[in-house]
C-alpha positions in Angstrom: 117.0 -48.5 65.5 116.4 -45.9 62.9 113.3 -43.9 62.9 111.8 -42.7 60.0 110.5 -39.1 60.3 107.5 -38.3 57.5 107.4 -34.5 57.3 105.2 -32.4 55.0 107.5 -31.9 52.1 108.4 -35.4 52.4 104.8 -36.9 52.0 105.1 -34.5 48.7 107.8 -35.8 46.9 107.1 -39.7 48.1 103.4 -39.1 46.7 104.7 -37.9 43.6 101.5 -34.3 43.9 101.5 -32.0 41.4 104.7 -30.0 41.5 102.2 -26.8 39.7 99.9 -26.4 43.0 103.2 -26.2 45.2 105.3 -24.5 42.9 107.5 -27.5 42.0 110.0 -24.9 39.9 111.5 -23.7 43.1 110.9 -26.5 45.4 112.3 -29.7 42.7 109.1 -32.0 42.9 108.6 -33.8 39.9 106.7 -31.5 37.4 104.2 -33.5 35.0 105.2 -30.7 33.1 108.4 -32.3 31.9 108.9 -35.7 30.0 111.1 -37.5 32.4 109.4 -36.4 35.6 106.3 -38.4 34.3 106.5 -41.9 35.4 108.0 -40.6 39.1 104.4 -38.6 38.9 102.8 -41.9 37.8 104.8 -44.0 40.6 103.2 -41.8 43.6 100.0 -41.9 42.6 100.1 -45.8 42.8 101.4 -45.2 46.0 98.5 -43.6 47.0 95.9 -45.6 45.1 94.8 -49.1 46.5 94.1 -51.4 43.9 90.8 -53.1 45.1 90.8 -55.9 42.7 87.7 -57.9 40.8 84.9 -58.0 43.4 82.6 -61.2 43.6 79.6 -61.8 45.4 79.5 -64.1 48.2 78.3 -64.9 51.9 80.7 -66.9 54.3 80.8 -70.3 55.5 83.2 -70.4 58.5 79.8 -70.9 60.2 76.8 -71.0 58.9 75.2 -67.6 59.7 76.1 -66.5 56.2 77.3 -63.6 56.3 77.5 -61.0 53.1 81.1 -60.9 51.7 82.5 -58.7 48.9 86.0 -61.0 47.8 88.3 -59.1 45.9 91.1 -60.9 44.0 93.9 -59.9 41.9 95.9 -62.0 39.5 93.0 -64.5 40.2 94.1 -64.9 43.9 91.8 -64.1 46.9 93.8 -61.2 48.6 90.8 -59.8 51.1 87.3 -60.6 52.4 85.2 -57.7 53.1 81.8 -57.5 54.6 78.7 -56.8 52.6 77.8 -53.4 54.1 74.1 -54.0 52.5 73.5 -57.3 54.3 71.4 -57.6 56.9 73.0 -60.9 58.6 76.2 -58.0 59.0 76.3 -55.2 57.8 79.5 -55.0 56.0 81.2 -56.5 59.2 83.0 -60.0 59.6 84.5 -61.8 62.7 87.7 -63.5 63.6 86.5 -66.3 61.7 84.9 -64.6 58.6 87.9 -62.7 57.9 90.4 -65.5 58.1 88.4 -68.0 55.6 91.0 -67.0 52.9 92.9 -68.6 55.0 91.1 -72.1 55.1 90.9 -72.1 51.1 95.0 -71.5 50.7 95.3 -74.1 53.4 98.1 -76.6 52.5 96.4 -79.3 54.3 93.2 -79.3 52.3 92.0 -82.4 51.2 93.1 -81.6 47.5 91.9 -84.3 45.5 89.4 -87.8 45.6 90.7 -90.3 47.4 90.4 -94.0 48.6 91.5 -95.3 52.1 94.5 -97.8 51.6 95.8 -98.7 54.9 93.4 -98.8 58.4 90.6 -96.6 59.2 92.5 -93.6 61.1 95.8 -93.9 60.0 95.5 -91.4 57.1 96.2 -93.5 54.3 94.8 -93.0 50.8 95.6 -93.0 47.6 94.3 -90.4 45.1 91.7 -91.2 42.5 90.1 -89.6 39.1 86.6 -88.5 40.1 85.6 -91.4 37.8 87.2 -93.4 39.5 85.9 -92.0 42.9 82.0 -91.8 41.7 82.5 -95.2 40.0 83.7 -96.7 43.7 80.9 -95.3 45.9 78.9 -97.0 43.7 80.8 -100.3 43.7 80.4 -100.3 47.4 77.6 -98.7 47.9 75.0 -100.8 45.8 75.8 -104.2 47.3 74.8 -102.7 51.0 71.9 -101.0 49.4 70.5 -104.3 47.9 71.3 -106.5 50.8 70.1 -104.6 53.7 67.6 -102.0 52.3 68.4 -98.4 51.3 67.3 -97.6 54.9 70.6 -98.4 55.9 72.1 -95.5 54.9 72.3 -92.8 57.4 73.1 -89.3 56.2 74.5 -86.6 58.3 74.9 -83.2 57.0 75.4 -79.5 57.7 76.3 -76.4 55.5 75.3 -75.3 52.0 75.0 -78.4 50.3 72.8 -79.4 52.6 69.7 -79.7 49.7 72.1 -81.3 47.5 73.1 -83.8 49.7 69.6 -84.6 51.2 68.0 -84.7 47.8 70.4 -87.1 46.9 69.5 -89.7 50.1 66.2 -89.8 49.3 66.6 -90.9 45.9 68.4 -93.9 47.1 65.6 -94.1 48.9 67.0 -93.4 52.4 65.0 -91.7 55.4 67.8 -91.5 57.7 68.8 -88.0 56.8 70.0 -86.3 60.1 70.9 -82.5 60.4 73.0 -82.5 64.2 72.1 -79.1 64.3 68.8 -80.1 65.8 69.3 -83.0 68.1 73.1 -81.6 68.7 72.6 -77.7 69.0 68.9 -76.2 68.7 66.8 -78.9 69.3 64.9 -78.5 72.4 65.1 -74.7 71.9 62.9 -74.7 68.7 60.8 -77.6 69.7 59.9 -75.5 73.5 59.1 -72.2 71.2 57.3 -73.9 68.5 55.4 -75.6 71.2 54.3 -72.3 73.0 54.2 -69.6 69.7 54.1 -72.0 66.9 57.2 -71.2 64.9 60.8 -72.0 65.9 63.4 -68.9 66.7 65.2 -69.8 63.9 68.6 -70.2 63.1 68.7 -66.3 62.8 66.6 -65.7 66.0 64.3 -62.9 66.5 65.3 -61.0 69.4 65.0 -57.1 68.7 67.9 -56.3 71.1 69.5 -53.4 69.7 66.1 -51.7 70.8 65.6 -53.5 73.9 65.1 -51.7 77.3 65.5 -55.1 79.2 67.5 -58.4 77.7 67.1 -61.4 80.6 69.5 -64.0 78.7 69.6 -67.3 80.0 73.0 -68.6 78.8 73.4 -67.1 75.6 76.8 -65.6 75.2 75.9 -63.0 72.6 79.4 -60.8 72.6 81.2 -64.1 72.1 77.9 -65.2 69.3 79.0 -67.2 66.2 76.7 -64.5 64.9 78.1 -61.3 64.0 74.6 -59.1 63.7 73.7 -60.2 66.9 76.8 -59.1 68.7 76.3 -55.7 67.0 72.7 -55.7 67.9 73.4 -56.9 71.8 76.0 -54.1 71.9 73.8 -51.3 70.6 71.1 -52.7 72.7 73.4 -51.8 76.1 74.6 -49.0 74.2 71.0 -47.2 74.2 71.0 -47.5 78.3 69.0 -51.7 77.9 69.3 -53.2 81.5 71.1 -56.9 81.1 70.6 -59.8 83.3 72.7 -62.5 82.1 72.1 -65.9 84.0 74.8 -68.2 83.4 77.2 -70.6 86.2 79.8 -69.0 83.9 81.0 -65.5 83.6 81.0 -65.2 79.8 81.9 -62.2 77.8 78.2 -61.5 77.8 78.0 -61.6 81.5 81.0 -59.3 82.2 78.7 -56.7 80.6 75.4 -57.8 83.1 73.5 -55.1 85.0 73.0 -58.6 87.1 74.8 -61.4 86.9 73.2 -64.6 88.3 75.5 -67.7 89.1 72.9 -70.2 89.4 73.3 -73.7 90.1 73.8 -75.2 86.3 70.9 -76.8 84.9 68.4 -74.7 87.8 67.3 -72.1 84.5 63.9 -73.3 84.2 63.7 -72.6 88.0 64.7 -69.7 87.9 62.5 -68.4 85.1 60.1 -69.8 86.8 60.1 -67.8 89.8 60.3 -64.6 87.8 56.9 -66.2 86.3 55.3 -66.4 89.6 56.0 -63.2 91.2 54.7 -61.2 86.9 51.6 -63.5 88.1 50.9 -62.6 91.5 51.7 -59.1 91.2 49.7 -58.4 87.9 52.6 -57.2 86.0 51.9 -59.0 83.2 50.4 -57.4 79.9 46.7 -58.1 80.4 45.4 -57.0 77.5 47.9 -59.4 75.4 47.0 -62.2 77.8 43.5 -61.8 77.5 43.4 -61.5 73.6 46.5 -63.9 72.4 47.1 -66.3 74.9 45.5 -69.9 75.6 45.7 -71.3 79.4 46.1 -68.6 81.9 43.8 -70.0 84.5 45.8 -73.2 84.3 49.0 -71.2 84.5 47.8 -69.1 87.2 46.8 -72.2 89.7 49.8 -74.3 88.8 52.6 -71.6 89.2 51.7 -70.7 92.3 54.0 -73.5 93.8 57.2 -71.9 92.1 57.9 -69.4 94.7 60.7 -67.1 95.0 61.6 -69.2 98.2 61.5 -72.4 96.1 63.2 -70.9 93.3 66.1 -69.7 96.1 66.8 -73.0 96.9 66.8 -74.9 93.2 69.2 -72.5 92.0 71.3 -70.4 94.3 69.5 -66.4 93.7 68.0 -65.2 96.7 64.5 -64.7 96.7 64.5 -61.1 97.0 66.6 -60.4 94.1 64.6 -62.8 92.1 61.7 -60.7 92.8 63.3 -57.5 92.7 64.2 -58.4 88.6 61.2 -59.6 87.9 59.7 -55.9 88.4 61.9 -54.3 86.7 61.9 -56.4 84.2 58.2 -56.3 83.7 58.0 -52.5 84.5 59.9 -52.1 81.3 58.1 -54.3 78.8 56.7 -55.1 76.0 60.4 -53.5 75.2 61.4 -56.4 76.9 63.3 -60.0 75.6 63.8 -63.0 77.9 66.4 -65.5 75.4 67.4 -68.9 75.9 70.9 -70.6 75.5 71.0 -71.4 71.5 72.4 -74.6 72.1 70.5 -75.8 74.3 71.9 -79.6 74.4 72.5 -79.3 78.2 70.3 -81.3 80.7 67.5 -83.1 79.9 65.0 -80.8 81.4 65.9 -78.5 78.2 62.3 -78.3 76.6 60.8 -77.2 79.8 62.9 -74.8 80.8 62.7 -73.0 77.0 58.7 -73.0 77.6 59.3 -71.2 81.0 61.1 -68.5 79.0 58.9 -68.3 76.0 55.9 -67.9 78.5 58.0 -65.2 80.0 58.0 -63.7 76.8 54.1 -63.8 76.5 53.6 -62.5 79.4 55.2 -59.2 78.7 53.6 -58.8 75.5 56.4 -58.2 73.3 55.5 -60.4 70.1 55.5 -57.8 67.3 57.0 -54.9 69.0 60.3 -52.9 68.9 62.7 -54.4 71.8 61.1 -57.3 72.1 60.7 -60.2 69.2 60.2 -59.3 65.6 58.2 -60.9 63.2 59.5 -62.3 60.3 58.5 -62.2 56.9 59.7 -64.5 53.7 60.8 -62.9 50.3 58.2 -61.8 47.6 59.1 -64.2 45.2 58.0 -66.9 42.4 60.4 -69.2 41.6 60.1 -72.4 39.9 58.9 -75.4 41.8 61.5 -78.0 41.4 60.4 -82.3 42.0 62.1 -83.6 44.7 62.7 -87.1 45.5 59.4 -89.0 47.4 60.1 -89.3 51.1 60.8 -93.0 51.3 58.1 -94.5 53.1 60.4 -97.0 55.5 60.3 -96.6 59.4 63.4 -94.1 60.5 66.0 -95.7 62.7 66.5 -92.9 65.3 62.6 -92.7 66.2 61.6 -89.1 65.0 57.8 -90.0 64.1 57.2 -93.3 65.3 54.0 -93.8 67.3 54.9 -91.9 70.7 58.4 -91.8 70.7 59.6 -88.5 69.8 56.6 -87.2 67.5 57.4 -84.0 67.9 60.7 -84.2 66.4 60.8 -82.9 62.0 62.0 -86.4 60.3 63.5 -83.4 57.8 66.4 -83.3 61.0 66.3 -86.1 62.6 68.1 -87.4 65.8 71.9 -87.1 65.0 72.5 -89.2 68.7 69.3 -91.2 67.1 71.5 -92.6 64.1 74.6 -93.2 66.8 72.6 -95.7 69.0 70.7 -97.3 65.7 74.4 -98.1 63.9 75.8 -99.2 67.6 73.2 -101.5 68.6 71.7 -102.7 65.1 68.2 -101.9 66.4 65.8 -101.3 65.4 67.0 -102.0 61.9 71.6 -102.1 61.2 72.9 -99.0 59.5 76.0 -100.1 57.5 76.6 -96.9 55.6 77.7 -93.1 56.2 77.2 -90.3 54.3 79.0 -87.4 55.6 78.6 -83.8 54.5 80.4 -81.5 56.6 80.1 -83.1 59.9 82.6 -84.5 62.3 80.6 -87.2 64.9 84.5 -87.8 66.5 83.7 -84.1 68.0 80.2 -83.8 68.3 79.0 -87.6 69.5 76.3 -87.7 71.7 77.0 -91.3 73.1 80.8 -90.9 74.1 83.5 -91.4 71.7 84.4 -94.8 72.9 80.6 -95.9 71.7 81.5 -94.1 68.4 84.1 -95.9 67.4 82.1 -99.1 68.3 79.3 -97.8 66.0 81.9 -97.1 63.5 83.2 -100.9 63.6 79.6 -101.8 62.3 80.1 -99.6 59.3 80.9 -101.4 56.1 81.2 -97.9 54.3 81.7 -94.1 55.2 81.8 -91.6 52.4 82.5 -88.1 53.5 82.5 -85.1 51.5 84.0 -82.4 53.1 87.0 -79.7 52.7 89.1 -80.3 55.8 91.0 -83.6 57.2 88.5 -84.1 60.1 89.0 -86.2 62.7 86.1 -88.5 61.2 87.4 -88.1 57.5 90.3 -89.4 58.9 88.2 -93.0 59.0 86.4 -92.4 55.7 86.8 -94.9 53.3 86.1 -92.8 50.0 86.7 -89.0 50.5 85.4 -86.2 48.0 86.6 -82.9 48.4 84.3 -80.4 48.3 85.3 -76.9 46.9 85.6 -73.8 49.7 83.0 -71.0 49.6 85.0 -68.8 47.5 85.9 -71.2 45.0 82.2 -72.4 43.9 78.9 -70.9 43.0 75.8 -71.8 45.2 72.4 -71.5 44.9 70.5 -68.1 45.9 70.7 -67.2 49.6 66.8 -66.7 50.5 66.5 -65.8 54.2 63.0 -64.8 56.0 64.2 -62.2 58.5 63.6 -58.6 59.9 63.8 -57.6 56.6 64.0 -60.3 53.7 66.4 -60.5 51.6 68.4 -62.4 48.7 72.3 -62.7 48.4 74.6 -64.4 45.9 77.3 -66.9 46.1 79.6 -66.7 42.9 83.1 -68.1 42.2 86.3 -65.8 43.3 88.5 -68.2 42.0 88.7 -71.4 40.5 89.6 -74.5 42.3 92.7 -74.4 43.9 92.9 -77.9 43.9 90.7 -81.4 42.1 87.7 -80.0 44.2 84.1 -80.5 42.9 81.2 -78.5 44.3 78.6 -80.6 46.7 75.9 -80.6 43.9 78.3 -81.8 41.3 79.3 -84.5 44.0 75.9 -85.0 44.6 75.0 -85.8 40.9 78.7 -87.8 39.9 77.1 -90.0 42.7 73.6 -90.1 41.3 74.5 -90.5 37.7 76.1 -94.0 38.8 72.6 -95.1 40.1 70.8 -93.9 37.1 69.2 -91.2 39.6 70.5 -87.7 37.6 66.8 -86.6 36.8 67.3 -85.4 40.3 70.0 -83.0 39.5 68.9 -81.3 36.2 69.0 -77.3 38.1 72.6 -76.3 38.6 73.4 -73.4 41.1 74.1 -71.6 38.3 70.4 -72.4 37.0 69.4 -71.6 40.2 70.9 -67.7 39.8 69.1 -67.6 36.7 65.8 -68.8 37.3 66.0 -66.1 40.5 67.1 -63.6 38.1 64.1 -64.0 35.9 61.8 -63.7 38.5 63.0 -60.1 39.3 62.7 -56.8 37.7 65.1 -55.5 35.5 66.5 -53.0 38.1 66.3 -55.5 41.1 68.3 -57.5 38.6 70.6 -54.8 38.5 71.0 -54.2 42.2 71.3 -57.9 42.9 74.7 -57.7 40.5 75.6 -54.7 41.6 75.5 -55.5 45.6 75.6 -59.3 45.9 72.4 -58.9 47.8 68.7 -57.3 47.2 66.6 -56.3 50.8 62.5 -56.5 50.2 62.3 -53.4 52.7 58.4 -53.0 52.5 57.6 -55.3 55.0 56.7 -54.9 59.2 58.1 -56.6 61.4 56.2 -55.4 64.2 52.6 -56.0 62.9 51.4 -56.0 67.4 52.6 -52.7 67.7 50.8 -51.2 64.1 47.6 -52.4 65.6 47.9 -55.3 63.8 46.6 -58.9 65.0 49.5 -61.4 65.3 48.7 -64.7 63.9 50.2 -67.8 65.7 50.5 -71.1 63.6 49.5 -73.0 66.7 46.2 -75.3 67.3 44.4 -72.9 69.2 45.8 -70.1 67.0 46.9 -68.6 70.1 49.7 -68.7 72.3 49.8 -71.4 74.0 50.9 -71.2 77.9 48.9 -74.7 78.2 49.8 -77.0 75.5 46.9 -79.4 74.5 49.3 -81.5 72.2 51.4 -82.5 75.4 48.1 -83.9 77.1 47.9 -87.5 76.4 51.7 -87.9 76.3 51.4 -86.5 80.1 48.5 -88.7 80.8 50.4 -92.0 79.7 54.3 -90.8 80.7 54.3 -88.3 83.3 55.3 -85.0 84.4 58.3 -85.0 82.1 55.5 -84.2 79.3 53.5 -81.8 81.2 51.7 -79.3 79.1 52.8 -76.4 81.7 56.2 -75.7 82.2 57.7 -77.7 85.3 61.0 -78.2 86.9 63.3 -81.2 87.0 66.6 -80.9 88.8 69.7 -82.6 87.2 71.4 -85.1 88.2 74.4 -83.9 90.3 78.4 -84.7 91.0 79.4 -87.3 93.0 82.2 -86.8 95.9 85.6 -86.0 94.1 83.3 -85.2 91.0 83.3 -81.8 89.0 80.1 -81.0 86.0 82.2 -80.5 83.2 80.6 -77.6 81.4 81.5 -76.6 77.5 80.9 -73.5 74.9 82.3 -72.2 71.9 85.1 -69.2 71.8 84.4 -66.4 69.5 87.8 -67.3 68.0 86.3 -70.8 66.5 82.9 -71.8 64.9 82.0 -75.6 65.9 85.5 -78.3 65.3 85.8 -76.9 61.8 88.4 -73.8 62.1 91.2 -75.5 64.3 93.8 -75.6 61.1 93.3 -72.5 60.2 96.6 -70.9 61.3 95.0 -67.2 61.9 92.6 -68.6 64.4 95.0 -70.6 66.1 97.4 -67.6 66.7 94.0 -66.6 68.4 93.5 -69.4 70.6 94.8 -72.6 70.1 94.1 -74.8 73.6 91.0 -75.3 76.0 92.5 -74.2 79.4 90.3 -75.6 81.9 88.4 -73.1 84.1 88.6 -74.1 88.0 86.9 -72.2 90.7 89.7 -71.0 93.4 88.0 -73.5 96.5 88.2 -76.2 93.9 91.6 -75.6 92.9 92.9 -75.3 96.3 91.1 -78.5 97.7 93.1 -80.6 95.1 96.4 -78.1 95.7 96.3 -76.6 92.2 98.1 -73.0 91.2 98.0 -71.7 88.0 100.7 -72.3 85.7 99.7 -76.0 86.6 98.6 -78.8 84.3 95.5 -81.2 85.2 94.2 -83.9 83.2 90.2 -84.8 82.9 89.1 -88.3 83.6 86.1 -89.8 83.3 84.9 -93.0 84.9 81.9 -93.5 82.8 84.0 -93.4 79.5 87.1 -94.3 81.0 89.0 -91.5 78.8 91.7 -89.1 80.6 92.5 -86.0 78.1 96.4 -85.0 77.8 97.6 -82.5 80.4 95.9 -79.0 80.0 96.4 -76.0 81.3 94.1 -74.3 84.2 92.2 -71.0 84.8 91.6 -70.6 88.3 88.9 -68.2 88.6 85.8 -67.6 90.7 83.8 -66.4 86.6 83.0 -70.5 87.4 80.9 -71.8 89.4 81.9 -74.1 92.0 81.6 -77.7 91.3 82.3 -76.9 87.3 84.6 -77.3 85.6 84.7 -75.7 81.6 86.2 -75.9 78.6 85.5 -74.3 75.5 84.4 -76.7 72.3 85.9 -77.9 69.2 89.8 -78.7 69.6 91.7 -81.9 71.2 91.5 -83.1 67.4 93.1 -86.5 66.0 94.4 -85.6 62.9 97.3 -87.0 61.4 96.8 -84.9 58.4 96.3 -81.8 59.9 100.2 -80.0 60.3 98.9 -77.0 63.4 95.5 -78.1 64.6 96.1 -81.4 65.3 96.4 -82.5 68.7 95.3 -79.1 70.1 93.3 -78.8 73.9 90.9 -81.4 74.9 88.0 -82.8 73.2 84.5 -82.6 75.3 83.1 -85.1 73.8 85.2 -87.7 75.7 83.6 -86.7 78.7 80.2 -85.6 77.9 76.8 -87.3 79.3 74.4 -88.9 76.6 71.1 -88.2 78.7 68.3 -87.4 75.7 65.5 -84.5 76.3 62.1 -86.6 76.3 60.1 -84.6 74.6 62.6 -82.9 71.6 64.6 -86.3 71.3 67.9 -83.8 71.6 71.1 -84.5 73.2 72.2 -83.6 77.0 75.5 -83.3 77.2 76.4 -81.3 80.7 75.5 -84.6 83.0 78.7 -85.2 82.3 80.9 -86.1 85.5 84.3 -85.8 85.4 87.5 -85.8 88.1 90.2 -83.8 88.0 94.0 -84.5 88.5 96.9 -82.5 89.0 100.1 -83.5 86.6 103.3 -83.8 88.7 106.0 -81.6 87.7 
């Protein structure tokens, strides 16, 4: 092979620099000097200038963190994706899956037009359509289901930026059923056990103040593999400032390899566990007493009923000795209120899910870190006026998944719903039949709650499904009308308001026009409308939306808001506690409450499961032969939605299943093996997959990471790719949130003969 040496005097002639500085006469560099030795002058210094391009304003939607980007095209093609260094979601950094969007918009298997299924539902065959046509077809199919069986039977499921569009749109049909699986799917149980306890959610960008954090206790969280890029930064700096880290987890994650402590527990045994660490702060006063005394409601109650959650106790529900239980527990407190105890984010896992999250969030109280640096921040929402915009009246027709009926679920928001809710409703016609979908960036064939074999069943009851998305799911695969939505870099969106650490507002403007016959989701939104005389609905554009933000400011945030892509309200404090301030809690009591009086009659008239203290309830376990299969995300994908994109795929592109090395050798496997996962409950056995024997898993689990083993004809790299979970997942539901479990799931496992 040749190698190319770069010397001095060669960088000089190749950069074309002023021959006059090096004395070009005697050395023969181009001098500017001369006529002819111009445009060799003018050809290095190209060389050495990199041509940026036109810069637009955006935030990205490979998840939906939404994160600041700066796009830069040239020749009206997106060449890179920078992060917005001014944005506080992260600070001018993207991930794996941020930086390879550009590749989901020059995708060649984008849905690239409006279409209309031809052949049978899954066998990828439609013909394309005008969007006339398209609008004037969900309304030739809609309205007959609409007028025979009530606009309740609609059931909307959505998730991403169109979200108000989409939503907005439901109502005015006159539908409740709007679900959001983020809740019942993902967060659910999580927000319902803080809300519960301080009375506010975490939030989809939660309020753990790690990067200043002497102590993190995370229960499951995997925070250097987050979907969420300022939290990795902020976990890092966090250890990178000296913070302890016990990580509790039956896996070892990429948080975990980074632990002070590691805990395998016994899955599902969490809330034990953090309810150990709450007895021993109890009995040996290291709790923050003055905190306790001023902000908290129910200590005495908490006092005499934790007493029974020993260390001992604790030792046996989930696998940590009793003396390292206690031994964390002091230094954990010793360190606080710099302190942060964090639950899983999805926290879909076992049933027992709201219970354990009030464990933690009462760990939390206990240290008194509300308010304070290294402990949880208080957020505050953006100084602004806007216009107040009509919205649709919430339809006043029972929902069909529960959410706000009598005593069934009342705690859950009707604005989220119960994604597995709508499942069981359109399978089982009760207590009302859904015939129609709505589908706005979701994909139920990889994130069902009752099984995939129920889904399809469900689906059979269908008489429409409309999806509007920009990928060839595995569930647009059995759409019957498909509307493409434009990517995030080819559409405008409305202003970006987030409440956080420090508020802020960020723009989503156009790189480049549509690739393809893509509409945004508020234009689909209001084609769709207009057919049912519903447009007054739809009269503010994004675009409106930019302006009426833009009046609303002053002339130089104005400015800065063009200039950056994003304006920060920086006079605010997020941690009021610790400037002497008095927090406010938006709870009954206006307290935080360690003793929940809303949970009191529902314990009275259904049991422990609704105690208003935080108990215990083991899962169900394994049967002989029987593994728990176990699931998370990779940090090379965000939820099922990145699998075609060819950059993440070179990344990771199958879900090798992790095995611990007893298990392995009791059913004589070696790496380099293939096993296949069977499941008697839904009778499904996944294609042969490839193992990872290694004691990071706990005994008895099995994992594999979520989001592939996709069915898609159309898709030409991600189809067929790992195994899907949700073949083998449990449908158990969290009593008091109305969220998912999915990790009762019981599975065997079966060597592939060579």
């Amino acid at each position: 092979m040749r190698r190319h040496h770069l010397n001095r005097r060669g960088f000089l002639k190749l950069a074309g620099v002023s021959s006059v500085a090096f004395g070009a006469a005697s050395t023969g560099l181009p001098s500017p000097l001369r006529a002819s030795d111009k445009e060799k002058a003018a050809r290095g210094q190209r060389f050495l200038m990199y041509d940026r391009g036109v810069k637009s304003p955006s935030f990205c939607e490979m998840c939906f963190w939404n994160c600041g980007v700066d796009v830069y095209t040239r020749n009206g093609k997106v060449h890179k994706l920078e992060g917005n260094k001014l944005n506080p979601n992260n600070r001018g950094r993207l991930c794996a899956k941020g930086n390879a969007g550009v590749h989901s918009t020059y995708d060649p298997d984008r849905i690239q037009g409006p279409m209309i299924r031809v052949g049978k539902r899954g066998e990828g065959k439609f013909k394309k359509v005008t969007w006339k046509e398209a609008f004037a077809e969900v309304h030739k199919r809609l309205d007959p289901i609409l007028k025979k069986h009530g606009p309740r039977s609609l059931a909307t499921f959505m998730h991403g930026t169109g979200e108000q569009y989409v939503h907005k749109l439901t109502l005015a049909l006159g539908s409740p059923n709007i679900t959001v699986p983020a809740y019942s799917q993902c967060m659910g149980s999580r927000e319902m056990a803080w809300a519960l306890t301080f009375g506010t959610g975490v939030s989809g960008h939660e309020t753990y103040d790690m990067a200043y954090s002497k102590h993190m206790m995370i229960f499951g969280r995997n925070m250097a593999g987050a979907i969420q890029v300022r939290e990795a930064e902020d976990f890092a700096e966090g250890l990178a400032r000296g913070a302890r880290l016990t990580y509790i987890d039956p896996r070892q994650s990429e948080s975990a390899v980074r632990a002070t402590d590691w805990l395998q527990i016994h899955p599902g045994s969490d809330g034990a566990l953090a309810l150990g660490f709450i007895h021993v702060i109890i009995r040996d006063r290291l709790y923050d007493v003055d905190f306790v005394t001023k902000y908290t409601h129910g200590f005495n109650e908490l006092e005499a009923h934790i007493k029974q959650f020993t260390p001992e106790w604790a030792e046996k529900e989930c696998g940590i000795d009793a003396k390292t239980i206690e031994r964390i527990a002091w230094e954990f407190a010793k360190d606080a209120p710099h302190v942060v105890a964090i639950p899983a984010r999805r926290m879909t896992r076992y049933g027992n899910d709201t219970q354990t999250v009030r464990a933690i969030a009462i760990l939390n109280a206990l240290m008194g870190n509300w308010g304070v640096p290294g402990g949880i921040f208080v957020r505050t929402a953006a100084p602004l006026e806007l216009p107040h915009h009509e919205h649709p009246p919430e339809p006043k027709v029972r929902r069909a998944d529960g959410v706000g009926e009598g005593e069934k679920y009342p705690f859950a928001p009707p604005s989220l719903g119960r994604t597995n809710g709508i499942f069981e409703a359109t399978l089982t016609g009760k207590p009302y039949p859904i015939k129609a979908w709505l589908l706005y960036g979701t994909n139920p064939l990889s994130h069902s709650s009752i099984g995939v074999n129920h889904l399809f069943k469900a689906m059979e009851n269908l008489d429409l499904i409309i999806a509007i998305d920009t990928q060839f799911s595995d569930t647009v695969m059995y759409a019957d009308i498909v509307l493409p939505e434009s990517t995030y870099l080819e559409r405008d969106d409305a202003p970006y308001i987030q409440k956080d650490k420090i508020p802020f507002v960020a723009l989503r403007k156009a790189a480049v026009k549509p690739l393809y016959d893509t509409l945004g989701c508020y234009d689909i939104s209001r084609g769709i409308a207009e057919k049912f005389g519903l447009e007054k609905w739809f009269e503010h554009s994004p675009a409106d939306r930019i302006k009426e933000l833009e009046e609303a400011l002053t002339k130089e945030q104005r400015e800065t808001l063009e200039r950056d892509g994003v304006l920060l309200f920086e006079d605010v404090d997020p941690y009021p506690v610790a400037s002497g301030a008095t927090p406010a809690f938006m709870t009954s009591t206006g307290k935080v409450n360690l003793f929940v009086d809303d949970l009191v009659e529902m314990y009275k008239k259904h049991g422990e499961a609704f105690s208003p203290l935080p108990i215990y309830q083991a899962p169900p376990q394994p049967g002989k032969g029987e593994f728990r299969l176990l699931f998370g995300r990779t940090p090379h994908h965000s939820h099922a939605r990145s699998q075609n994109n060819w950059v993440l795929l070179e990344l990771q592109d199958d879900t090798p299943v992790w095995i611990h090395p007893d298990d392995a050798d009791k059913l004589g496997i070696k790496e380099g093996d293939k096993v296949t996962i069977h499941s008697k409950i839904t009778g499904y056995t996944s294609e042969p997959e490839s193992v990872k024997i290694t004691r990071r898993i706990k005994a008895g689990s099995v994992f594999i990471n979520h989001g592939f083993g996709h069915r898609s004809r159309l898709w030409s790299r991600g189809d067929g790719k790992g195994t899907k979970d949700n073949c083998f997942i449990s449908d158990g539901v969290d009593p008091i949130s109305g969220a998912a479990a999915f990790h009762n799931g019981f599975v065997r496992i079966q060597k592939v003969s060579s």
